[in-house]
Each structure stands twice: as structure tokens, then as C-alpha cells.
C-alpha positions in Angstrom: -5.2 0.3 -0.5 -8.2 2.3 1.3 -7.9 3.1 5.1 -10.4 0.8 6.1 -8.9 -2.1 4.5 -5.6 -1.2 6.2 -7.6 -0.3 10.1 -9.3 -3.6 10.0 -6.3 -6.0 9.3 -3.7 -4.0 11.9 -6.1 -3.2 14.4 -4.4 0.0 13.6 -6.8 3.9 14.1 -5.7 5.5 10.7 -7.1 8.8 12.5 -4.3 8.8 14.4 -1.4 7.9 11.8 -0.1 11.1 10.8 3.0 10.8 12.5 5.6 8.9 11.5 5.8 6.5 14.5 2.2 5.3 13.2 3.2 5.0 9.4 6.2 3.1 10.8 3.8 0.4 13.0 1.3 0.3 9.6 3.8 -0.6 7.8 5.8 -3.2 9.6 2.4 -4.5 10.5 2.4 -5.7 7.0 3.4 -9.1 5.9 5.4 -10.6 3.5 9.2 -8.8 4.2 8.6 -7.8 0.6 5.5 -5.9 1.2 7.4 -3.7 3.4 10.3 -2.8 1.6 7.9 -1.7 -1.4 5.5 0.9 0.8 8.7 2.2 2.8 10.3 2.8 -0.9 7.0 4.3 -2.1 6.2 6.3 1.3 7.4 10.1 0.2 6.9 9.5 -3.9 4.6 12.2 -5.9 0.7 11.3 -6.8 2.7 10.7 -10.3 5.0 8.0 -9.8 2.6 6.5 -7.0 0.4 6.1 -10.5 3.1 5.1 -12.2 4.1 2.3 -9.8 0.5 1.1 -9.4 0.4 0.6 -13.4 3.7 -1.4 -13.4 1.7 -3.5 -10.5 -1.0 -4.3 -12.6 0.8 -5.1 -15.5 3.0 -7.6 -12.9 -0.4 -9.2 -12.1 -1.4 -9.6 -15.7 1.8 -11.5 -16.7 1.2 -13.5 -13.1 -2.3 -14.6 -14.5 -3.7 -12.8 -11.2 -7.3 -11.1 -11.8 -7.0 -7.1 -12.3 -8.2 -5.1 -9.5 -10.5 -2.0 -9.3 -8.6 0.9 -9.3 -11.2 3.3 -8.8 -11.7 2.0 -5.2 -9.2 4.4 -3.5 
């Protein structure tokens, strides 16, 4: 997800999200319930399993028949 992305569909500044009030609003900003839970269990996760979990979400979106995205677009 790039900042931009996120800023343009929340009407959120990302400048001005490094508290945790303004993760909090960015979050709950998001829509569908399930969204949600799955960035609040992913805020706080290592670079590692943040990979990890982005690799389980493309293989999800194989087996859905969904197009791949680019994942070089962070």
C-alpha cells in the first residue's frame, strides 16, 4: 500500500501519522471490518513476516482467480 494511495482515499496527511492516534484513524478509515482487523494484526510485525504475509496474500489472490499485483510499487 504506498502513502499516496492511503492519503487520497482517507483524506488522511500521512506527514502527520506518526502517532498512534493517526495510525488508529488510517486504519479505521478502512473498509471492509476485515480489512481492519488484518492491518491492526500486522501493525508492529518485522519487515520479515510483513513479507511473509504479503506472499500468503498473493498466493490467496491466485487461488481467487484475482490478477497478481506489482509488488515492487512500495
Amino acid at each position: 500500500m504506498d502513502s499516496e494511495n492511503v492519503s487520497a482515499d482517507t483524506g488522511v496527511d500521512l506527514d502527520c501519522c506518526t502517532s498512534e492516534t493517526a495510525n488508529s484513524a488510517i486504519i479505521c478509515g478502512l473498509e471492509p471490518d476485515s480489512l481492519v482487523r488484518l492491518v491492526q494484526t500486522a501493525v508492529g510485525l518485522p519487515a520479515e513476516a510483513l513479507d511473509r504475509l504479503a506472499g500468503v496474500a498473493d498466493k490467496l489472490r491466485a487461488v481467487e482467480g484475482l490478477p497478481q499485483l506489482d509488488s515492487t510499487a512500495d
